[in-house]
Jmol script that loads the backbone (N, CA, C; Angstrom):
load data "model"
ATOM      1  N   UNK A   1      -8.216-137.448  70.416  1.00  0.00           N
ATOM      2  CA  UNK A   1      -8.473-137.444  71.840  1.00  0.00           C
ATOM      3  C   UNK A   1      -7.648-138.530  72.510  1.00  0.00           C
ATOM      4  N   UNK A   2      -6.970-138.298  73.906  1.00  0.00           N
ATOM      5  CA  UNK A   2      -6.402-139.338  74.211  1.00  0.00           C
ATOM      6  C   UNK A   2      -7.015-140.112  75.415  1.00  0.00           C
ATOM      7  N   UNK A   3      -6.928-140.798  75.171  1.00  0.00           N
ATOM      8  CA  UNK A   3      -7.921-141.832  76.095  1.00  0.00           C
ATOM      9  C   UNK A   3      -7.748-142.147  78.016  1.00  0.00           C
ATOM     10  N   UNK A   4      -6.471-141.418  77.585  1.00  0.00           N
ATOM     11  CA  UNK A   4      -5.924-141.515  79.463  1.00  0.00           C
ATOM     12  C   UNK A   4      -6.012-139.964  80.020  1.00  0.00           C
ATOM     13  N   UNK A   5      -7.001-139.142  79.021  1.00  0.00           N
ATOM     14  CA  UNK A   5      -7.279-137.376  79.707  1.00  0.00           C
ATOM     15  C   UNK A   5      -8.353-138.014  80.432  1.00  0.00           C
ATOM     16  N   UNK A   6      -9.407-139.282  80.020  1.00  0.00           N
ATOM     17  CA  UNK A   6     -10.345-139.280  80.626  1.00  0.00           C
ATOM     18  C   UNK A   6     -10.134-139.699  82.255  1.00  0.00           C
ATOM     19  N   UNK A   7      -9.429-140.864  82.109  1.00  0.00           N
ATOM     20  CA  UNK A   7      -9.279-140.801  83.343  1.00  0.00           C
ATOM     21  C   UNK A   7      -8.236-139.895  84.465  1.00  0.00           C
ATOM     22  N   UNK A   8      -7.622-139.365  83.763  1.00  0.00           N
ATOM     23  CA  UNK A   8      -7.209-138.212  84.657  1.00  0.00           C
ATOM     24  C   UNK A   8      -7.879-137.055  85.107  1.00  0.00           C
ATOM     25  N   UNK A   9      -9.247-136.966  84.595  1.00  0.00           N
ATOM     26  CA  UNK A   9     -10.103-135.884  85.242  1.00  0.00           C
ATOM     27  C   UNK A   9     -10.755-136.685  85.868  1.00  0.00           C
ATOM     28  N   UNK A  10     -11.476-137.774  85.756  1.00  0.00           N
ATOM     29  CA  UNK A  10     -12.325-138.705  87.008  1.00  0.00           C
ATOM     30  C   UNK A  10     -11.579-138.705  88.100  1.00  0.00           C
ATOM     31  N   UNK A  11      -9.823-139.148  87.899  1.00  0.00           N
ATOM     32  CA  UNK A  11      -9.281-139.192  88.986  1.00  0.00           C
ATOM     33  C   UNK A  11      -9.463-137.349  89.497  1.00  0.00           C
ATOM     34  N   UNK A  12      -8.864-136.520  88.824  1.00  0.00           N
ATOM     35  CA  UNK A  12      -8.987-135.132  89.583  1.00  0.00           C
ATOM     36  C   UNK A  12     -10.398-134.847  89.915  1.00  0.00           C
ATOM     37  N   UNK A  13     -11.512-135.661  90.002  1.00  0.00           N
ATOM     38  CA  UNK A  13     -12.870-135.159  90.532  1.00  0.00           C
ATOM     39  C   UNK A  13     -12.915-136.215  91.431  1.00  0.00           C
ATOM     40  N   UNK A  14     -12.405-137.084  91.794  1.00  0.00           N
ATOM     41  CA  UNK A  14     -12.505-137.578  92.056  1.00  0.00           C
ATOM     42  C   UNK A  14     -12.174-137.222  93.537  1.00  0.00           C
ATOM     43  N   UNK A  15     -10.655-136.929  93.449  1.00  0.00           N
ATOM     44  CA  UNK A  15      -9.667-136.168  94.983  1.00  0.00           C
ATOM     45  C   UNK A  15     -10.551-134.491  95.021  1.00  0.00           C
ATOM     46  N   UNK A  16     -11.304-134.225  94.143  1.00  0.00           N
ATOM     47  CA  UNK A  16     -11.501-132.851  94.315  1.00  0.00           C
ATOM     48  C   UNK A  16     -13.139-133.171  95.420  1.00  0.00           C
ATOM     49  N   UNK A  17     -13.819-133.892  94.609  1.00  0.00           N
ATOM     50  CA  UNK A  17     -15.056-134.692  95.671  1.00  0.00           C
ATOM     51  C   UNK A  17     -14.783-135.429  96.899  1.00  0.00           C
ATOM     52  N   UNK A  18     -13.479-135.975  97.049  1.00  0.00           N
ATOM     53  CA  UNK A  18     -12.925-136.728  98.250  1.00  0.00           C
ATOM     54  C   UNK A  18     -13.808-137.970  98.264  1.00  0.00           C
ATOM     55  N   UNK A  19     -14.189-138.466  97.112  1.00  0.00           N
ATOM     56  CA  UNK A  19     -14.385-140.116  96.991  1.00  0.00           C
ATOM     57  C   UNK A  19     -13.153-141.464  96.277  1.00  0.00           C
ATOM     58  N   UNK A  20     -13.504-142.080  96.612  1.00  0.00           N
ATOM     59  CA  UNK A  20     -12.971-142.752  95.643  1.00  0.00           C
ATOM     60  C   UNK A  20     -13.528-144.018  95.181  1.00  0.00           C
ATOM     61  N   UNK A  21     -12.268-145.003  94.037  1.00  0.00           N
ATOM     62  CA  UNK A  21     -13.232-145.685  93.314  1.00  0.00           C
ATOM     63  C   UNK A  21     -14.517-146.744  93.839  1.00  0.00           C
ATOM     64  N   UNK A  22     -14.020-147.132  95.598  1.00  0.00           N
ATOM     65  CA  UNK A  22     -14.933-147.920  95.482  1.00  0.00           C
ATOM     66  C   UNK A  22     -16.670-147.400  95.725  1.00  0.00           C
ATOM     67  N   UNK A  23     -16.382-145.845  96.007  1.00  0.00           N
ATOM     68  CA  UNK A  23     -17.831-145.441  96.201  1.00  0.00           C
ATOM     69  C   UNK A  23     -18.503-144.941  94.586  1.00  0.00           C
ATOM     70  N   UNK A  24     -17.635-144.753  94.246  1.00  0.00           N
ATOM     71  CA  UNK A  24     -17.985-144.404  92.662  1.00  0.00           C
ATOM     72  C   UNK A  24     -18.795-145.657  91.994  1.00  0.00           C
ATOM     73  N   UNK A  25     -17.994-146.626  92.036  1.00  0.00           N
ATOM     74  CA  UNK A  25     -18.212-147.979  90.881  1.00  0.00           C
ATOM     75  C   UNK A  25     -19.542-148.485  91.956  1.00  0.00           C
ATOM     76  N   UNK A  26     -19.881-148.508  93.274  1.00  0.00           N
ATOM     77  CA  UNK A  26     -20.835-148.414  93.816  1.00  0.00           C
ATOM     78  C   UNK A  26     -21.854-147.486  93.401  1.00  0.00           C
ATOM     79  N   UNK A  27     -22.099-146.109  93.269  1.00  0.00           N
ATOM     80  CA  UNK A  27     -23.098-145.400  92.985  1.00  0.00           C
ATOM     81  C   UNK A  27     -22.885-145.753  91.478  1.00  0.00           C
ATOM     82  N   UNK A  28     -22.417-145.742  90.510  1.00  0.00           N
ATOM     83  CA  UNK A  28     -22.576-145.801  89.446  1.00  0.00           C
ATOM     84  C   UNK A  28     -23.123-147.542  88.781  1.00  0.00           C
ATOM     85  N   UNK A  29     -23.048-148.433  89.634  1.00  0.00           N
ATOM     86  CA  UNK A  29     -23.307-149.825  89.199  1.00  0.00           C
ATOM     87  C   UNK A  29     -22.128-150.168  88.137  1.00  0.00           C
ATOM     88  N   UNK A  30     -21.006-150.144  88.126  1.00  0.00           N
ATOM     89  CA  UNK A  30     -20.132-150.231  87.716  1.00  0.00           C
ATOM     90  C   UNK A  30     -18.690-150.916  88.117  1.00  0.00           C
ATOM     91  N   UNK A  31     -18.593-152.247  87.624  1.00  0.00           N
ATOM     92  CA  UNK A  31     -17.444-153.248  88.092  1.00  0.00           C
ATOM     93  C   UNK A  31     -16.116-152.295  88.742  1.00  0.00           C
ATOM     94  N   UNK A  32     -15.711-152.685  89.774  1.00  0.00           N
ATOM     95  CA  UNK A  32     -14.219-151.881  90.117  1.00  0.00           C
ATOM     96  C   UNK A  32     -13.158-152.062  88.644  1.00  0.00           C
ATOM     97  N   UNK A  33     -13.414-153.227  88.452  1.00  0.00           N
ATOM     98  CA  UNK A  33     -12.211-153.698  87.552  1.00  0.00           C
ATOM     99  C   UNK A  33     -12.214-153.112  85.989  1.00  0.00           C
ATOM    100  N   UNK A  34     -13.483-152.334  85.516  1.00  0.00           N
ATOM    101  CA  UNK A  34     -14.182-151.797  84.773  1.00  0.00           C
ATOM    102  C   UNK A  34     -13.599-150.320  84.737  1.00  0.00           C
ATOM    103  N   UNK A  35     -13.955-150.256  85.859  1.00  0.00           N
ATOM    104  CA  UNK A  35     -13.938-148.382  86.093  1.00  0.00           C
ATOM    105  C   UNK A  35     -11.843-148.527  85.952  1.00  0.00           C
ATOM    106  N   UNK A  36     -11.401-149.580  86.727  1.00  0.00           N
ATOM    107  CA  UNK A  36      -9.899-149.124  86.393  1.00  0.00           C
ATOM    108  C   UNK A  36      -9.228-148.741  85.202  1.00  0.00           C
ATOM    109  N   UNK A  37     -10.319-149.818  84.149  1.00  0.00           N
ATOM    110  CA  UNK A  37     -10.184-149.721  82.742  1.00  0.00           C
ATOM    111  C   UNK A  37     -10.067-148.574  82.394  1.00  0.00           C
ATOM    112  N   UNK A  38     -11.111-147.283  82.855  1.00  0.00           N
ATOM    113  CA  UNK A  38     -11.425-145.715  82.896  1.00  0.00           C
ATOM    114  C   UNK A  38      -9.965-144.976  82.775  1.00  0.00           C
ATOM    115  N   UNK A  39     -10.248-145.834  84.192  1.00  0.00           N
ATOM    116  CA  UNK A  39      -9.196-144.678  84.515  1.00  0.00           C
ATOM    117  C   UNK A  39      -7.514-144.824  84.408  1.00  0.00           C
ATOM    118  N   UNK A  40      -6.849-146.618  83.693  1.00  0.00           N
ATOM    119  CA  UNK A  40      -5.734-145.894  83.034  1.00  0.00           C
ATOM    120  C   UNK A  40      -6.203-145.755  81.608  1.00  0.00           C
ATOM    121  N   UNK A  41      -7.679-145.663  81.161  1.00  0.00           N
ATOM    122  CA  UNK A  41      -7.167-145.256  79.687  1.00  0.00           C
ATOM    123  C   UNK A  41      -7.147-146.312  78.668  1.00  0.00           C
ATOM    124  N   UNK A  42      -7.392-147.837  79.569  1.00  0.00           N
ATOM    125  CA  UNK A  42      -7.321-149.407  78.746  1.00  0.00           C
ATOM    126  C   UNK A  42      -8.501-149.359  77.854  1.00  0.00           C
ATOM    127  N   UNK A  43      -9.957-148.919  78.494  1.00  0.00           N
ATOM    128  CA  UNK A  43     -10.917-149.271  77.988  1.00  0.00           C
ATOM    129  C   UNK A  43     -11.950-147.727  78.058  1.00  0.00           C
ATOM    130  N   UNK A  44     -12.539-147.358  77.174  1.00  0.00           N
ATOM    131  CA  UNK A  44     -13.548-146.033  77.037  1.00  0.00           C
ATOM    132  C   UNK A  44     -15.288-146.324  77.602  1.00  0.00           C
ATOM    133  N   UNK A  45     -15.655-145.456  77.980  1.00  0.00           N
ATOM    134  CA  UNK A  45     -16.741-145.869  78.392  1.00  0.00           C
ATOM    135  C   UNK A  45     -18.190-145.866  77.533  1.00  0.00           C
ATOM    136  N   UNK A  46     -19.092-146.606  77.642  1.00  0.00           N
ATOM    137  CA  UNK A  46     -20.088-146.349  76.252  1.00  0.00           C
ATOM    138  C   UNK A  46     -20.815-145.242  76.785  1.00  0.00           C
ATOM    139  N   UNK A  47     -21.263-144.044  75.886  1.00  0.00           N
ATOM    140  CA  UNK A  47     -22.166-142.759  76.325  1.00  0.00           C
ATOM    141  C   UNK A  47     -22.799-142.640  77.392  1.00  0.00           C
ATOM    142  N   UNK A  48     -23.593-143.922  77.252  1.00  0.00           N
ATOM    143  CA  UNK A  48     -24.653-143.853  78.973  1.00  0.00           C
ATOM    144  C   UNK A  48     -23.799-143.854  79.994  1.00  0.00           C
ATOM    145  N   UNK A  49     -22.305-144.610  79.910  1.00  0.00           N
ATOM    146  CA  UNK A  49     -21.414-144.553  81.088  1.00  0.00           C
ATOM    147  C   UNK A  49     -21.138-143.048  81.697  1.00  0.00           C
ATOM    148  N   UNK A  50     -20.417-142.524  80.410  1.00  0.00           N
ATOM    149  CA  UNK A  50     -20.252-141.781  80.121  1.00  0.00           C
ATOM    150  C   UNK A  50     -20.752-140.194  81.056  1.00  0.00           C
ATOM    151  N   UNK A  51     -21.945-140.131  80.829  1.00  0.00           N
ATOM    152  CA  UNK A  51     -23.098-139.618  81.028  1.00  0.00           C
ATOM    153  C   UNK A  51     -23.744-139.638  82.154  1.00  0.00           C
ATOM    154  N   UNK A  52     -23.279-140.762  83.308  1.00  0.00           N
ATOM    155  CA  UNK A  52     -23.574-141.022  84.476  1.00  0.00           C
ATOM    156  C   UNK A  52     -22.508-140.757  85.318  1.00  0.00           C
ATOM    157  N   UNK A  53     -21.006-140.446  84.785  1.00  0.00           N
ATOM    158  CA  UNK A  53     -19.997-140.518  85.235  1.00  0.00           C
ATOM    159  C   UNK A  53     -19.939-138.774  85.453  1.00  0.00           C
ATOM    160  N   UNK A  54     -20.342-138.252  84.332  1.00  0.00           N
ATOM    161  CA  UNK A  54     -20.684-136.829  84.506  1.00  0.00           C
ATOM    162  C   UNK A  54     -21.659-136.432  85.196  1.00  0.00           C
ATOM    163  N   UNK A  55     -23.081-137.076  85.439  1.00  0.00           N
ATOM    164  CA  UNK A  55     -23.879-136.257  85.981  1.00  0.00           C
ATOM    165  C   UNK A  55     -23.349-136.680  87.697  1.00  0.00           C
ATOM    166  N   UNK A  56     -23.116-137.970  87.913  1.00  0.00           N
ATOM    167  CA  UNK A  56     -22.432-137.885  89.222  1.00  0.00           C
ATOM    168  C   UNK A  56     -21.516-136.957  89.848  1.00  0.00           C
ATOM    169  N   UNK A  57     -20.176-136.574  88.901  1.00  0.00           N
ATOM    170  CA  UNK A  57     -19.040-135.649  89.916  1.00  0.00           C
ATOM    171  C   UNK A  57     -19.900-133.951  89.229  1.00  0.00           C
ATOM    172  N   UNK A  58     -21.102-133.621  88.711  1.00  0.00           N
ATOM    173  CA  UNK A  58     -22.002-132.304  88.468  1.00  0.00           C
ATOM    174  C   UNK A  58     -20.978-131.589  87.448  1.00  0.00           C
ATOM    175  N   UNK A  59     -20.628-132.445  86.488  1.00  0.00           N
ATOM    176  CA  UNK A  59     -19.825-132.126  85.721  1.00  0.00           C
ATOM    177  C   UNK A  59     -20.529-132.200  84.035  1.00  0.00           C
ATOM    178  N   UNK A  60     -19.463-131.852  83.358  1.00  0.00           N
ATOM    179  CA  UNK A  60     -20.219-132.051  81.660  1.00  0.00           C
ATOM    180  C   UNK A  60     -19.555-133.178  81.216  1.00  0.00           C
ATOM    181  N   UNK A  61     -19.917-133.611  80.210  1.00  0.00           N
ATOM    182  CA  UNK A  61     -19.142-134.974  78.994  1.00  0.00           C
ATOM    183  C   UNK A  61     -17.708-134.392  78.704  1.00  0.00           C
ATOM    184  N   UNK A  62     -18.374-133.068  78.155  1.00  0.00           N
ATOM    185  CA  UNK A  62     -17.446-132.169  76.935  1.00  0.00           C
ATOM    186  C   UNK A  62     -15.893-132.145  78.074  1.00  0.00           C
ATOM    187  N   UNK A  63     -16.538-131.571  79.701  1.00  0.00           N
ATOM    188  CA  UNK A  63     -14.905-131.879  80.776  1.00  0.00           C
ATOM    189  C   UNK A  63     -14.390-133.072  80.308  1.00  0.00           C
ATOM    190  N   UNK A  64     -14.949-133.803  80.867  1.00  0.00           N
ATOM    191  CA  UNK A  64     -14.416-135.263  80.884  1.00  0.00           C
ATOM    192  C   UNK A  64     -13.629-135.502  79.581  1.00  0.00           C
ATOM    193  N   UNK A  65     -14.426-135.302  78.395  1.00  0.00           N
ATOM    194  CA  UNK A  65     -13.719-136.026  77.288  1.00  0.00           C
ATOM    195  C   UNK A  65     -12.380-134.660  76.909  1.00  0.00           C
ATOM    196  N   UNK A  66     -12.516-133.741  77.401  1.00  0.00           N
ATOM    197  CA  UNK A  66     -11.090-132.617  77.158  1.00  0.00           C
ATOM    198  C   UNK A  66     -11.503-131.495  76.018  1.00  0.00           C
ATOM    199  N   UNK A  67     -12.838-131.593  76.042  1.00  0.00           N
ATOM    200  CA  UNK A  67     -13.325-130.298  75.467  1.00  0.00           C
ATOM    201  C   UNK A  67     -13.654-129.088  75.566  1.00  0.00           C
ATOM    202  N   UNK A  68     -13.587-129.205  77.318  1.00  0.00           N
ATOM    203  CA  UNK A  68     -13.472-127.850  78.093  1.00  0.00           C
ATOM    204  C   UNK A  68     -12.559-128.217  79.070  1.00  0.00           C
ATOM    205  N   UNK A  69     -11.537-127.045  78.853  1.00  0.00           N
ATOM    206  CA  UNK A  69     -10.654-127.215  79.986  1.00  0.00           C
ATOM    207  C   UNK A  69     -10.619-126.970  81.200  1.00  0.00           C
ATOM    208  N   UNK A  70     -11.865-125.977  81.573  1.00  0.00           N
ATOM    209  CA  UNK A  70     -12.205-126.158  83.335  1.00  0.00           C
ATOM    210  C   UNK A  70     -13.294-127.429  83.589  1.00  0.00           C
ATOM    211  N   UNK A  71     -13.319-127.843  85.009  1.00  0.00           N
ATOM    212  CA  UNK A  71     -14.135-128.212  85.538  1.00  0.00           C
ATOM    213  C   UNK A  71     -15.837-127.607  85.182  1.00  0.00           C
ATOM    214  N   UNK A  72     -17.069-127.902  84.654  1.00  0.00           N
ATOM    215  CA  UNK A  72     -18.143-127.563  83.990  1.00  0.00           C
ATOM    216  C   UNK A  72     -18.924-128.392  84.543  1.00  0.00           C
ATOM    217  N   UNK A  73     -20.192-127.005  85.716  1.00  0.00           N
ATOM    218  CA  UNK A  73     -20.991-127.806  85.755  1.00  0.00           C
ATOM    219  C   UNK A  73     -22.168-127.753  85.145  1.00  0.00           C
ATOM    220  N   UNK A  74     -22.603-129.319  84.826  1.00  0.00           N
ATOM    221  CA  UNK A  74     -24.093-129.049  84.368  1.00  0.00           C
ATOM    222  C   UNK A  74     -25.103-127.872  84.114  1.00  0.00           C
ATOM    223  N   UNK A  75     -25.366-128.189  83.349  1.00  0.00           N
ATOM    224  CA  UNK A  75     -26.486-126.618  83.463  1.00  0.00           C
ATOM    225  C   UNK A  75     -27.614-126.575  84.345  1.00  0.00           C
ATOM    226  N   UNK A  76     -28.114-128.297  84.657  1.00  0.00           N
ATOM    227  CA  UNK A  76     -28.941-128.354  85.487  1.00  0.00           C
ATOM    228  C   UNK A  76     -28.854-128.013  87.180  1.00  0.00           C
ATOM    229  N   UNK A  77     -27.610-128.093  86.968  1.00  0.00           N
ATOM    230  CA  UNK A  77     -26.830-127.701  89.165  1.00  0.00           C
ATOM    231  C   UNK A  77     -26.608-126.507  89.434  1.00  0.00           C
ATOM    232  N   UNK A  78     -26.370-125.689  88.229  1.00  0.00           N
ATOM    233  CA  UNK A  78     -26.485-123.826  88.538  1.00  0.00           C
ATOM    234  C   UNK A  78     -27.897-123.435  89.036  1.00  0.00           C
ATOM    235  N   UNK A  79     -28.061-122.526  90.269  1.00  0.00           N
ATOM    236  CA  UNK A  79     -28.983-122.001  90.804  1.00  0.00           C
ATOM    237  C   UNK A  79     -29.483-120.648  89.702  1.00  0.00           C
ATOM    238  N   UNK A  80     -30.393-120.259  90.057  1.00  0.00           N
ATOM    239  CA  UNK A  80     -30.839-118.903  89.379  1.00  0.00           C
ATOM    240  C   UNK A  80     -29.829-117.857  89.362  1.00  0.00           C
ATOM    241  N   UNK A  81     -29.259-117.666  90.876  1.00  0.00           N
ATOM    242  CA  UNK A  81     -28.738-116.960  90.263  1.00  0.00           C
ATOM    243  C   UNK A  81     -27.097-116.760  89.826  1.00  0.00           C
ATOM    244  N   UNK A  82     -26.575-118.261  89.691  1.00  0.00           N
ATOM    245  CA  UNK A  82     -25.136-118.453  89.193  1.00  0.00           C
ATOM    246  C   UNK A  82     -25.189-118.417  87.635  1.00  0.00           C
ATOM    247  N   UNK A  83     -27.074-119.029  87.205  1.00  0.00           N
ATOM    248  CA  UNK A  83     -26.730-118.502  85.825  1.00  0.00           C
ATOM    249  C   UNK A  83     -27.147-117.128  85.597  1.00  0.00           C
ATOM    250  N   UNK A  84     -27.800-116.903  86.407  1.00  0.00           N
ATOM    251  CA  UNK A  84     -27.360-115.072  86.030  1.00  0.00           C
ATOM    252  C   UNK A  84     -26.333-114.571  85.677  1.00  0.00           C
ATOM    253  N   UNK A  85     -25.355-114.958  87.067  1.00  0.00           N
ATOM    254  CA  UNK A  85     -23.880-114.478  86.670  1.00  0.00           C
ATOM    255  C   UNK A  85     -23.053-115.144  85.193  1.00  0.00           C
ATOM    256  N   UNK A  86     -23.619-116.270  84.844  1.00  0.00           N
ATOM    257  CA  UNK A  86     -22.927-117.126  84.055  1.00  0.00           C
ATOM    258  C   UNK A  86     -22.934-116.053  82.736  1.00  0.00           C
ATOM    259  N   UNK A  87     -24.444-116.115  82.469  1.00  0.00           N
ATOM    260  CA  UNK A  87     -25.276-115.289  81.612  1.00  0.00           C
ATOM    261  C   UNK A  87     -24.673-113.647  81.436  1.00  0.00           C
ATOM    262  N   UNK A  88     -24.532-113.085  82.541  1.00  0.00           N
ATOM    263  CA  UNK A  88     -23.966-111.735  82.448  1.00  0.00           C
ATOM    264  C   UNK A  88     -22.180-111.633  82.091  1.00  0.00           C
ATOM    265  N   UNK A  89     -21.421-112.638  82.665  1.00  0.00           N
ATOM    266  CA  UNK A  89     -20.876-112.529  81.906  1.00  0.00           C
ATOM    267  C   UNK A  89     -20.200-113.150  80.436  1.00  0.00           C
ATOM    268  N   UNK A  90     -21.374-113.469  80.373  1.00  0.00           N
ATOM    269  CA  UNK A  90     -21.020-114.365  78.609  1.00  0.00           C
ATOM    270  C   UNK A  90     -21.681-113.045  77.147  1.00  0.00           C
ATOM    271  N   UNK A  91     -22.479-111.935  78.604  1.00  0.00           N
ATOM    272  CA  UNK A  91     -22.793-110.975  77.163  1.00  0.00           C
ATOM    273  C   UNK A  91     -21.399-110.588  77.260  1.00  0.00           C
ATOM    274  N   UNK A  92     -20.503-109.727  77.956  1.00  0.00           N
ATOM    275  CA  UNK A  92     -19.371-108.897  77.833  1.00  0.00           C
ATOM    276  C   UNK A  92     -18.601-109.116  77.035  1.00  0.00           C
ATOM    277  N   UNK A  93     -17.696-108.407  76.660  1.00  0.00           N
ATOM    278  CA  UNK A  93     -16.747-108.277  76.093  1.00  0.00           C
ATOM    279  C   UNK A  93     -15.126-108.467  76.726  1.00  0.00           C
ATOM    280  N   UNK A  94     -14.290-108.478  75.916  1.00  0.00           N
ATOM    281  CA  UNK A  94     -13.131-109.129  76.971  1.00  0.00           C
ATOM    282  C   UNK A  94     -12.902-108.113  78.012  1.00  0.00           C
ATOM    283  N   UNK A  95     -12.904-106.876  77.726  1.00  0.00           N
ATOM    284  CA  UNK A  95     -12.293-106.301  78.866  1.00  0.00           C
ATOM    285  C   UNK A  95     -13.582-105.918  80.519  1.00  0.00           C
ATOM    286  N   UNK A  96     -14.867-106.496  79.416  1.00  0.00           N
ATOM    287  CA  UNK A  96     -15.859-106.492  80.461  1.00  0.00           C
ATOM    288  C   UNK A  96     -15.623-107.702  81.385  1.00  0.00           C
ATOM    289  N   UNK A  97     -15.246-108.277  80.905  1.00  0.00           N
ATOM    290  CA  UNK A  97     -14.965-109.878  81.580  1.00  0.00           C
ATOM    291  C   UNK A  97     -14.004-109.949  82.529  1.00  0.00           C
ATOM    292  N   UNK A  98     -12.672-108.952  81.787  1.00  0.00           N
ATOM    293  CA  UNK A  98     -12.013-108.988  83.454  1.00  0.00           C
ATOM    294  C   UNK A  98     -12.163-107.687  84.207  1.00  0.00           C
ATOM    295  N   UNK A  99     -13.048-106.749  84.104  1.00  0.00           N
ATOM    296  CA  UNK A  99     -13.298-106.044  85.019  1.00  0.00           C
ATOM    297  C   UNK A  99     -14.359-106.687  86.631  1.00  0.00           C
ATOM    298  N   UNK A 100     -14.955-107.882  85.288  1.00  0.00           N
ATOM    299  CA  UNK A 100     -15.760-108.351  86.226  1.00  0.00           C
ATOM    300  C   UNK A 100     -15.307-109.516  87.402  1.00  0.00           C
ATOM    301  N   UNK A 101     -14.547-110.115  86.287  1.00  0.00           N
ATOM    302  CA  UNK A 101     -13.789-111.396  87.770  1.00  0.00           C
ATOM    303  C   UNK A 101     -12.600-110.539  88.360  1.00  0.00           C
ATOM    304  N   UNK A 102     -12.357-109.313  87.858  1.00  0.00           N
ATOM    305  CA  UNK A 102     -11.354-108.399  89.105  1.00  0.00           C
ATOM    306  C   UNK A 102     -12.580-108.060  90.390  1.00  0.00           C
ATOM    307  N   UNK A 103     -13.637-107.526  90.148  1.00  0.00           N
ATOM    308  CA  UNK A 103     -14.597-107.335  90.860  1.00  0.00           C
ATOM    309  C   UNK A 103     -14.871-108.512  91.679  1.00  0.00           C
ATOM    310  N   UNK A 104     -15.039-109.809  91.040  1.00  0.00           N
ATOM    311  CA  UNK A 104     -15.235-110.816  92.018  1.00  0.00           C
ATOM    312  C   UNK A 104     -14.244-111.301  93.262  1.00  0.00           C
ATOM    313  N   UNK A 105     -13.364-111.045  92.282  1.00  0.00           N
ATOM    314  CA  UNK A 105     -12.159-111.480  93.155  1.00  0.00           C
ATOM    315  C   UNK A 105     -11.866-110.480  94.853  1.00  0.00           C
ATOM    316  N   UNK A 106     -11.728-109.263  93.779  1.00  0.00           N
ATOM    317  CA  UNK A 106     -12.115-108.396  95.460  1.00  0.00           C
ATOM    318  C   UNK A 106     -13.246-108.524  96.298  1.00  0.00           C
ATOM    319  N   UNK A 107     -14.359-108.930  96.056  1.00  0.00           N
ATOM    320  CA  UNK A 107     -15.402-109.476  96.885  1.00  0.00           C
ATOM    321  C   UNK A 107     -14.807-110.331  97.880  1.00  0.00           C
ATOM    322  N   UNK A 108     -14.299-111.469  97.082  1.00  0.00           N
ATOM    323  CA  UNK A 108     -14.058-112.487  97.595  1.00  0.00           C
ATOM    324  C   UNK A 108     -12.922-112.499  98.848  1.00  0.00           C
ATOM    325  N   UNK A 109     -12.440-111.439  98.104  1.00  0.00           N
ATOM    326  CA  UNK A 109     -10.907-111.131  99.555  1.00  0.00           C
ATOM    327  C   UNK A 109     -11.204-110.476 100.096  1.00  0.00           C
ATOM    328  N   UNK A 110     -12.359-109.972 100.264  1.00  0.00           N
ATOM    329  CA  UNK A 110     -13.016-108.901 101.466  1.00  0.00           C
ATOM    330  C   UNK A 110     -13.753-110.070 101.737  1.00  0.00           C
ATOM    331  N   UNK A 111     -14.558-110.613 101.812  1.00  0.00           N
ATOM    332  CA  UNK A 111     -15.356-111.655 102.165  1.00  0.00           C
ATOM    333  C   UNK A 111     -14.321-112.510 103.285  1.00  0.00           C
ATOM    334  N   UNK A 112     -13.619-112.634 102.514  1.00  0.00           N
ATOM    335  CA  UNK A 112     -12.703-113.772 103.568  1.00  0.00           C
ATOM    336  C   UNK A 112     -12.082-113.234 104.750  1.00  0.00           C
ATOM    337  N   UNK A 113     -11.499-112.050 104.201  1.00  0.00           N
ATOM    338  CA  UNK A 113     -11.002-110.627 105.688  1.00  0.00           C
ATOM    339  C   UNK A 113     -11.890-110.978 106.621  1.00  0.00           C
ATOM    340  N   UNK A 114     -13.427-110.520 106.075  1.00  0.00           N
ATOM    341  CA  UNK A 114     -14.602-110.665 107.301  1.00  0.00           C
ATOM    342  C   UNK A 114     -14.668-111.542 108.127  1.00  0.00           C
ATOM    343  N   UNK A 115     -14.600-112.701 107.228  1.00  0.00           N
ATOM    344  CA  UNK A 115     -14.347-114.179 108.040  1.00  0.00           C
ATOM    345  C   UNK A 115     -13.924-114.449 109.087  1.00  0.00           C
ATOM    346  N   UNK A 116     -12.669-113.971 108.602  1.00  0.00           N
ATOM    347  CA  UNK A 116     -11.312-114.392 109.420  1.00  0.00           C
ATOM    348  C   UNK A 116     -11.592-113.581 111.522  1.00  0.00           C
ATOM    349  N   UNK A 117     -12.296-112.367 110.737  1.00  0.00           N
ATOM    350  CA  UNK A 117     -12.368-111.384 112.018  1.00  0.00           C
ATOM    351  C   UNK A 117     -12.940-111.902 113.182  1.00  0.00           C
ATOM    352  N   UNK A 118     -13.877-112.782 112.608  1.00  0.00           N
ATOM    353  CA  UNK A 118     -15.003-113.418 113.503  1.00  0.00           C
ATOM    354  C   UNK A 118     -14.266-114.315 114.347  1.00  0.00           C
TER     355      UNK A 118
END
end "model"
wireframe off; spacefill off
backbone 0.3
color backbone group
């Protein structure tokens, strides 16, 4: 594992949340000079850091540390029914899978058409 993926996803949740470090190392109780450590990669954080650093940007460990390559949120921040969807499509099969985010996707670009009309 390399130690500067970590802080390159704090930083990309970071611009993706539109905070930065000094509100972070604030909500987290965490030295500025500490968290820089993070984030080039000088110094790793101990689990509980870890763990707070994730449940803050509604993310997983496994993101952070480069074990999943999308953005992952918590299981606890999905509503009923996103894990529905999560759930439905984790039974499918591959080609069920992209019939289904083809399906989403056209939702979504009809959705936005509508938008726009207004």
């Amino acid at each position: 594992m390399k130690t500067i993926l970590l802080g390159e996803r704090i930083a990309y949740l970071m611009e993706l949340q539109g905070t930065n470090q000094k509100q972070v190392c604030k909500a987290l109780h965490i030295q500025p000079s500490t968290f820089s450590c993070y984030l080039s990669g000088k110094r790793q954080p101990s689990y509980d850091i870890l763990i707070q650093i994730a449940a803050y940007f509604g993310t997983s460990c496994d993101y952070l540390l480069g074990y999943s390559p999308t953005v992952t949120p918590s299981p606890q921040q999905l509503s009923d029914k996103e894990s529905a969807l999560v759930d439905t499509y984790r039974v499918l099969d591959e080609e069920g899978r992209e019939i289904m985010l083809e399906e989403v996707r056209l939702v979504c670009k009809h959705y936005k058409k509508d938008r726009s009309d207004t």
